[in-house]
Backbone as CSV, one residue per row, in Angstrom:
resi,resn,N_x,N_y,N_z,CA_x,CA_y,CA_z,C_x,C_y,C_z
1,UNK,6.949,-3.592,2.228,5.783,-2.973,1.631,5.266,-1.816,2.480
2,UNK,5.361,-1.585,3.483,4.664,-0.703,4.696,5.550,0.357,4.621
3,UNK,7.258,0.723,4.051,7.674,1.880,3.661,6.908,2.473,2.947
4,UNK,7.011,3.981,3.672,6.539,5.018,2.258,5.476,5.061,2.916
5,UNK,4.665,4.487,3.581,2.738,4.577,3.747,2.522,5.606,4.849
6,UNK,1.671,6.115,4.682,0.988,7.530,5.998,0.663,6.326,7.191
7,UNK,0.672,6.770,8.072,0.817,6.227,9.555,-0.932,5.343,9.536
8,UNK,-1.533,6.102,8.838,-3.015,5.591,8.801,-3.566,4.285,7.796
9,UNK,-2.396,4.331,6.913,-2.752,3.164,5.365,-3.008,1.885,6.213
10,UNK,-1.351,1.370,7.490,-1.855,0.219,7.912,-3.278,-0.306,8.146
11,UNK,-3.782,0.028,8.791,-5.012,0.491,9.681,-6.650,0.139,8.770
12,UNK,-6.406,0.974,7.254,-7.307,0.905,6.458,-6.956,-0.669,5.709
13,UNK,-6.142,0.059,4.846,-5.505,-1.721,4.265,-5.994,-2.760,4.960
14,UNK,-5.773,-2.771,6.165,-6.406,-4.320,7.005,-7.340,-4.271,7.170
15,UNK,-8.169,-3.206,7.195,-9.880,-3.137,7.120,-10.493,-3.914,6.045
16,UNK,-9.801,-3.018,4.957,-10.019,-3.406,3.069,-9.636,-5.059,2.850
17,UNK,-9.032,-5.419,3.045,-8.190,-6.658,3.222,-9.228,-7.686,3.800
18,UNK,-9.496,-7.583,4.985,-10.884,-8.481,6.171,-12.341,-7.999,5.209
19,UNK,-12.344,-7.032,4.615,-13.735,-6.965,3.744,-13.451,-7.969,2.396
20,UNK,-12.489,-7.606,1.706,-12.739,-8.624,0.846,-12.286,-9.810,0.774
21,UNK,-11.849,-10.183,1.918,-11.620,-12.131,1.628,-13.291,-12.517,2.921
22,UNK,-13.977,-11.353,3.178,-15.279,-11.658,3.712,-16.231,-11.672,2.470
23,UNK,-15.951,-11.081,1.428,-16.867,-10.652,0.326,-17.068,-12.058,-0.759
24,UNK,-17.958,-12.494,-1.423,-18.111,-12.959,-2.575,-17.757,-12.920,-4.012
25,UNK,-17.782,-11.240,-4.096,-16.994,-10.640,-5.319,-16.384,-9.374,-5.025
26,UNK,-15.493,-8.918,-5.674,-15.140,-7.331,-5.973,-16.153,-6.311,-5.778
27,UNK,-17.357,-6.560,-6.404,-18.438,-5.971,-6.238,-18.809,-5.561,-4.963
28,UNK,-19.049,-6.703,-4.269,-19.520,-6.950,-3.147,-18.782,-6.274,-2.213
29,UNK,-17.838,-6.551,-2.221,-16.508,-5.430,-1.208,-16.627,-4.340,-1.534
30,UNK,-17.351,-3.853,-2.718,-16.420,-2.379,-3.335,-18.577,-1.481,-2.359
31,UNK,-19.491,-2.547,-2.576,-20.394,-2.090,-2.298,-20.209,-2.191,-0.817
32,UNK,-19.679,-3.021,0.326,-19.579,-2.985,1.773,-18.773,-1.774,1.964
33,UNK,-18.079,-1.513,1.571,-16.821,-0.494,1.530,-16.777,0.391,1.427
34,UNK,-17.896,1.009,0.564,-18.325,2.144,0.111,-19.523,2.563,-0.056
35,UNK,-20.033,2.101,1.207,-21.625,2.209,1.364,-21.928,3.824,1.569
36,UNK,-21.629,4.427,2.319,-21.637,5.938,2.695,-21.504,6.865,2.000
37,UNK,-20.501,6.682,0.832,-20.370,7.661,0.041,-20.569,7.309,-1.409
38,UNK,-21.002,6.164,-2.049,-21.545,5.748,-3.028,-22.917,6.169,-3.569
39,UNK,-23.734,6.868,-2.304,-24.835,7.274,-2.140,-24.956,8.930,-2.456
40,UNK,-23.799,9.379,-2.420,-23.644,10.938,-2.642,-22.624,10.935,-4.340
41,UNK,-22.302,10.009,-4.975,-21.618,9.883,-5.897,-23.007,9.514,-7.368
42,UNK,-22.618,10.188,-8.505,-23.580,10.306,-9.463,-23.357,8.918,-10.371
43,UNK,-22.235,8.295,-9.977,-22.250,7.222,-10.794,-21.291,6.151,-9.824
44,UNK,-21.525,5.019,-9.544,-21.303,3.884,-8.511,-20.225,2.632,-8.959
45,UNK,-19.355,2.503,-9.938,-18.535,1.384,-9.809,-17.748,1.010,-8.945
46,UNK,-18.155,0.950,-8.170,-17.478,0.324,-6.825,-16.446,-0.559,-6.574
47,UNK,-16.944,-1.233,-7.647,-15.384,-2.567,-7.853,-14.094,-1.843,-8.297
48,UNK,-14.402,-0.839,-9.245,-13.296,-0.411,-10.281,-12.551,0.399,-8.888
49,UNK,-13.257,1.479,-8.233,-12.250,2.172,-6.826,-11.843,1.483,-6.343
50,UNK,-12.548,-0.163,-5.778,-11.833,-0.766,-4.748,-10.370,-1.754,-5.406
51,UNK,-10.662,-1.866,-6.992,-9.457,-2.205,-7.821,-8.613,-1.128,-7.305
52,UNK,-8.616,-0.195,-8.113,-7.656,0.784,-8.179,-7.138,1.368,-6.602
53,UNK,-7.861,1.172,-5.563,-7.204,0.947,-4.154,-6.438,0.396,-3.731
54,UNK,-6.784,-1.160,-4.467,-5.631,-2.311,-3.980,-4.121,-2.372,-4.709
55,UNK,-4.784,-1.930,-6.057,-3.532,-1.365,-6.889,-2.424,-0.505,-6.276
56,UNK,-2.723,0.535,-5.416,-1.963,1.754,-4.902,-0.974,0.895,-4.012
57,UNK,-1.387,-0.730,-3.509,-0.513,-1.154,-2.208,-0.289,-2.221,-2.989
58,UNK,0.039,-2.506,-4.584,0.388,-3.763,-5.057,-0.550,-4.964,-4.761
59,UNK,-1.745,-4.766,-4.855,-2.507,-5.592,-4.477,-3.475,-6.027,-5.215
60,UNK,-3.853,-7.050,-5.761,-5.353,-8.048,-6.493,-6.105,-8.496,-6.121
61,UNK,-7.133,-8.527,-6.504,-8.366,-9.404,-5.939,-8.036,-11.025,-5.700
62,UNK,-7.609,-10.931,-7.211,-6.776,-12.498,-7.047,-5.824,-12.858,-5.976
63,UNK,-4.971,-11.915,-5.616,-3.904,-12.086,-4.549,-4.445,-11.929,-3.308
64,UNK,-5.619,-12.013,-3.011,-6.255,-11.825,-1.662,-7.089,-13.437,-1.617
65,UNK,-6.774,-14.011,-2.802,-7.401,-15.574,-2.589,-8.929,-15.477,-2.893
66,UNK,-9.294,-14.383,-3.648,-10.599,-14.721,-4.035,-10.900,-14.732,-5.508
67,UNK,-10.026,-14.691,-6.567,-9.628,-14.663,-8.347,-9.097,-15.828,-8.922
């Protein structure tokens, strides 16, 4: 899985990864996660980016043991 990735994905991925099996919901991760720039953004689904994040590395909410 780690072919193909910019030298930096490891690094984040395991960030993203330790936030949401710390989180309660999708929500909740997508709001820890994206606290900084959610605030400069005109509209906030937070869950749906942090979906479509995990998506990019084959990844689910469910498959992180919290779905």
């Amino acid at each position: 899985m780690l072919e193909g990735l910019d030298p930096s994905d490891p690094g984040q991925l395991a960030h993203v990864v330790a936030a949401c099996r710390g989180s309660r919901s999708l929500s909740e991760a997508g709001r820890t996660l994206f606290a900084a720039s959610r605030a400069r953004r005109s509209s906030s689904n937070d869950a749906d980016r942090l979906r479509k994040y995990l998506a990019r590395f084959g990844l689910s909410w469910a498959e992180l043991g919290q779905g």
